[in-house]
C-alpha positions as CSV (number, residue, x, y, z in Angstrom):
1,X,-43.6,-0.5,-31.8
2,X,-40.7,-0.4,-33.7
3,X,-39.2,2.6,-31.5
4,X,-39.5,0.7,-28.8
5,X,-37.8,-2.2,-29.9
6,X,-34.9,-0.5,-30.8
7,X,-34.9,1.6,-27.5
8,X,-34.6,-2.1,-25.6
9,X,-32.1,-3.7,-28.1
10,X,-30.1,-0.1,-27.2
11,X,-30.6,-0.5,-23.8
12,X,-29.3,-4.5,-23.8
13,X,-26.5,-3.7,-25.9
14,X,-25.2,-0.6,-23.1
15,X,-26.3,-2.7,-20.1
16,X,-23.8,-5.7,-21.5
17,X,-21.2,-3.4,-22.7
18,X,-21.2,-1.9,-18.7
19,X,-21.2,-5.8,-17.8
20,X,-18.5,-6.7,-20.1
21,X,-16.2,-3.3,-18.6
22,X,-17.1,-4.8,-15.0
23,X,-15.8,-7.9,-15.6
24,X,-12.7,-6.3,-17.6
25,X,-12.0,-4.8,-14.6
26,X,-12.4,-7.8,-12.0
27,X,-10.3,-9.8,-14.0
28,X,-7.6,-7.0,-13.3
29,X,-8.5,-6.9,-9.9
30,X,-7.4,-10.7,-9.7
31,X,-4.1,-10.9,-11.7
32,X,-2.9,-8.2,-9.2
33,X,0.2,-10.4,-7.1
34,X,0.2,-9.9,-3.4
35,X,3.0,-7.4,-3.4
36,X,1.2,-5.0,-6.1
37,X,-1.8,-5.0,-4.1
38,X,0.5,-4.4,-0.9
39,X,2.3,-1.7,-3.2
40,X,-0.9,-0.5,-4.2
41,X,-2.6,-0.2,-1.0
42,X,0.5,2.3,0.1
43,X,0.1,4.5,-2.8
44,X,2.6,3.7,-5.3
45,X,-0.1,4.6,-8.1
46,X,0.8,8.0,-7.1
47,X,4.7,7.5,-6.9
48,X,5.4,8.8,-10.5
49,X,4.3,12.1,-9.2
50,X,6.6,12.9,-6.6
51,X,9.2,15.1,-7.2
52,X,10.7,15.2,-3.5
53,X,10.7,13.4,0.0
54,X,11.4,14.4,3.4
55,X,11.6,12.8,6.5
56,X,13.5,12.3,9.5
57,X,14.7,9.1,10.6
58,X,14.7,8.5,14.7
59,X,15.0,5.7,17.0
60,X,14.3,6.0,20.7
61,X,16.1,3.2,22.6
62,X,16.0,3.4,26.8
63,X,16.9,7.1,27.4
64,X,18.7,7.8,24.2
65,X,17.4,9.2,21.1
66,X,19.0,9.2,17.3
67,X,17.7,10.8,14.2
68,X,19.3,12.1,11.2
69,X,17.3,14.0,8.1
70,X,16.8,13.4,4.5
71,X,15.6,15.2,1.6
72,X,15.6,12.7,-1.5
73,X,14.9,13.2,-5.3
74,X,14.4,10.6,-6.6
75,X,14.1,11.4,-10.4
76,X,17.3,13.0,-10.4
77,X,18.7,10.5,-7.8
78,X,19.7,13.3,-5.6
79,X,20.6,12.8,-1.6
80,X,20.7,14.8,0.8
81,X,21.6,14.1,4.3
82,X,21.3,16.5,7.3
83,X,22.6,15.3,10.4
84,X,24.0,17.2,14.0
85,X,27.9,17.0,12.5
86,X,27.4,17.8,8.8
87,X,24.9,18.3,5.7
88,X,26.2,15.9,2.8
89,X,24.6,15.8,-0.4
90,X,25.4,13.3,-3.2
91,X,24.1,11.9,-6.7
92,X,23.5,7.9,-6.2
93,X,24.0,7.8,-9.6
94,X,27.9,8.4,-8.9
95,X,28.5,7.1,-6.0
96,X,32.4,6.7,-4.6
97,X,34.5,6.0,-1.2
98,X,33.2,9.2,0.5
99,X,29.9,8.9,0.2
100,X,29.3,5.2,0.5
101,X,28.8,5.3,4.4
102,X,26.2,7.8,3.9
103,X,23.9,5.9,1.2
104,X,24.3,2.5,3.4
105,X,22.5,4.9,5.7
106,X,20.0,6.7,3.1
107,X,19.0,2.3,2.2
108,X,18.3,1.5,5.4
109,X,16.2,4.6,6.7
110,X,14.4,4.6,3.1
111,X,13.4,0.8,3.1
112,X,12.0,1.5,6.5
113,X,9.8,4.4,5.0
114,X,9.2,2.9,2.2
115,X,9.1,-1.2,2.3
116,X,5.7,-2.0,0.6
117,X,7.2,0.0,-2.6
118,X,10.5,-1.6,-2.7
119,X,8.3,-5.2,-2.6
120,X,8.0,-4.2,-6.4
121,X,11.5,-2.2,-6.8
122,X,14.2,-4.4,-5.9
123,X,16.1,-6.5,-8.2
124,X,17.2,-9.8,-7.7
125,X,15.0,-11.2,-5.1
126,X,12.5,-14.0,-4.3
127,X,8.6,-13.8,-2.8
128,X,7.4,-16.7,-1.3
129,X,3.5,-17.8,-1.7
130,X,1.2,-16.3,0.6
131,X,0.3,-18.3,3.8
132,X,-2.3,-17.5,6.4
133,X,0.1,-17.5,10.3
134,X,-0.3,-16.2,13.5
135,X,2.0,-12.8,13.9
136,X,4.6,-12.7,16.3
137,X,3.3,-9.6,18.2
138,X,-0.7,-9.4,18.1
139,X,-0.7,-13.0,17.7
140,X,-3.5,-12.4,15.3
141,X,-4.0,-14.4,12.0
142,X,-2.5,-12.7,9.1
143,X,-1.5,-13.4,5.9
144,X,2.4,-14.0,5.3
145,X,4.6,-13.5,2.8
146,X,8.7,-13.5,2.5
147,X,11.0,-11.3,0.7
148,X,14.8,-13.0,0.4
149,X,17.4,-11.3,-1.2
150,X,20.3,-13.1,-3.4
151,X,23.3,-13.4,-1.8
152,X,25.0,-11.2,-5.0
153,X,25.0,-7.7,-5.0
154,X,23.5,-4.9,-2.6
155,X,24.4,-3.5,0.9
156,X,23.0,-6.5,2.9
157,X,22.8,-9.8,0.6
158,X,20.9,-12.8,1.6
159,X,18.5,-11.4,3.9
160,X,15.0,-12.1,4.4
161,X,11.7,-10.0,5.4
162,X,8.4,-11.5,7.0
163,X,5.6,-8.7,5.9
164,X,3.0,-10.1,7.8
165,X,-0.1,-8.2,6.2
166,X,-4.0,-8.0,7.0
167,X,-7.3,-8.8,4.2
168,X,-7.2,-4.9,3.0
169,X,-3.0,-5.4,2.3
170,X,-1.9,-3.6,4.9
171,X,1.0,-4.1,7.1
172,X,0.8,-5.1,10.8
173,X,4.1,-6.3,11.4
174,X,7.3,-7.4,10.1
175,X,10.3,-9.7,10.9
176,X,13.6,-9.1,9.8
177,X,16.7,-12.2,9.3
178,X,19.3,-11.5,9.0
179,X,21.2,-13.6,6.0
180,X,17.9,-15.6,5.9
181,X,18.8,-17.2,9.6
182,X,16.0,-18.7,11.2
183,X,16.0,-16.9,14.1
184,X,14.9,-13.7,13.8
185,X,17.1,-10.9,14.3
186,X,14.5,-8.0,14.7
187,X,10.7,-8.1,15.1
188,X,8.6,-4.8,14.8
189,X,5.2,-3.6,14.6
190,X,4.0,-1.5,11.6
191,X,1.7,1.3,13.2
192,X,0.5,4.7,13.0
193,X,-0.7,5.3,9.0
194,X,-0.3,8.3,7.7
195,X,-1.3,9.6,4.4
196,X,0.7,12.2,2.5
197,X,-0.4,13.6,-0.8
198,X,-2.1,9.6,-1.7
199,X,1.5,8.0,-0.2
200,X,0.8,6.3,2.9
201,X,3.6,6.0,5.4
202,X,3.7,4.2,8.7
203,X,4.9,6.5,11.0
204,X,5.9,3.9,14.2
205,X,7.6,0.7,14.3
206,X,8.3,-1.0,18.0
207,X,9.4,-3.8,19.6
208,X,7.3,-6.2,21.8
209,X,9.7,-7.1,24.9
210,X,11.8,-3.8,25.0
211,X,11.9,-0.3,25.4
212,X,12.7,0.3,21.5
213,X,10.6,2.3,18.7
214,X,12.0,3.8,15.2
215,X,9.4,6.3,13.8
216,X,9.4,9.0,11.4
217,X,8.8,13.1,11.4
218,X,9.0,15.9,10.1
219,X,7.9,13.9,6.3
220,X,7.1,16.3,3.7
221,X,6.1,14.8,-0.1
222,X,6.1,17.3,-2.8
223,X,4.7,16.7,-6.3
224,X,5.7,17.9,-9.9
């Protein structure tokens, strides 16, 4: 009798410590902000491990076409750019007159690949609240939330992002304004998601009204 007693008290005292490590973990689950669980939904547990990312960069727009190439390190802050004129490589860590035109380029290409991590990354900017509002493109439902930049520092100050995201935190579209003007100065879908070694990239982004899309190819992610 007293073997069985103890044998129940064990098994009350494991089944609340599994409770307790459940509810640990829940609480977690809630103190998560919007943009870490956007972050997170991407892959950017995984981000620590990359040691190396390619991709090309290409917009179709009518009957023309534009791409150039990167290949980015981004623990040793090394770019390199591979273009039809010229291959240009360069540390962003010194950066100076001849390379400036190049990492305005490197920004913008990379914050397209990579806009749910830089939710977390960037410095110096605002998040609104999320709001529940019907997307410009699918009209559907969404959630909402705004990034807006400071109007000090960076390569495009003062401008604002509409990530307009769905209940697992993944995004369906976006709106871009330019110095936070209330029209908007580009509206795209987010499409296409792709999943390289735990990263997840979406590959196409196009416009509603025109004959416009920006995608990505030729991606390659390798780890340490």
């Amino acid at each position: 009798m007293k073997n069985l007693n103890l044998i129940i008290i064990i098994f009350l005292l494991f089944s609340a410590c599994k409770s307790d490590k459940k509810e640990t973990i829940s609480k977690k689950e809630i103190t998560l902000s919007p943009v870490e669980k956007i972050a997170h939904a991407y892959g950017i547990d995984h981000w620590n491990k990359v040691k190396e990312i390619a991709f090309t960069f290409n917009v179709d727009r009518d009957s023309t076409h534009f791409e150039r190439s990167w290949i980015w390190n981004p623990k040793a802050n090394l770019v390199t750019l591979i273009s039809n004129n010229d291959t240009i490589q360069y540390n962003r860590i010194q950066l100076d007159s001849t390379n400036i035109n190049s990492d305005k380029a490197f920004i913008n290409d990379k914050y397209w690949l990579l806009a749910p991590f830089n939710l977390l990354w960037d410095e110096g900017t605002t998040i609104s609240n999320p709001t529940e509002e019907m997307s410009p493109i699918s009209k559907k439902i969404l959630n909402k939330i705004t990034l807006t930049y400071s109007n000090e520092g960076g390569y495009t100050p003062g401008d604002a992002y509409d990530f307009y995201y769905n209940t697992d935190y993944i995004i369906e579209e976006w709106v871009y304004r330019k110095e936070n003007a209330k029209v908007p100065t580009m509206i795209t879908t987010w499409e296409n998601n792709k999943n390289f070694n735990d990263i997840t990239i979406s590959l196409n982004h196009k416009k509603a009204d025109d004959y416009w899309e920006l995608y990505f190819t030729n991606i390659s992610i390798k780890l340490e």
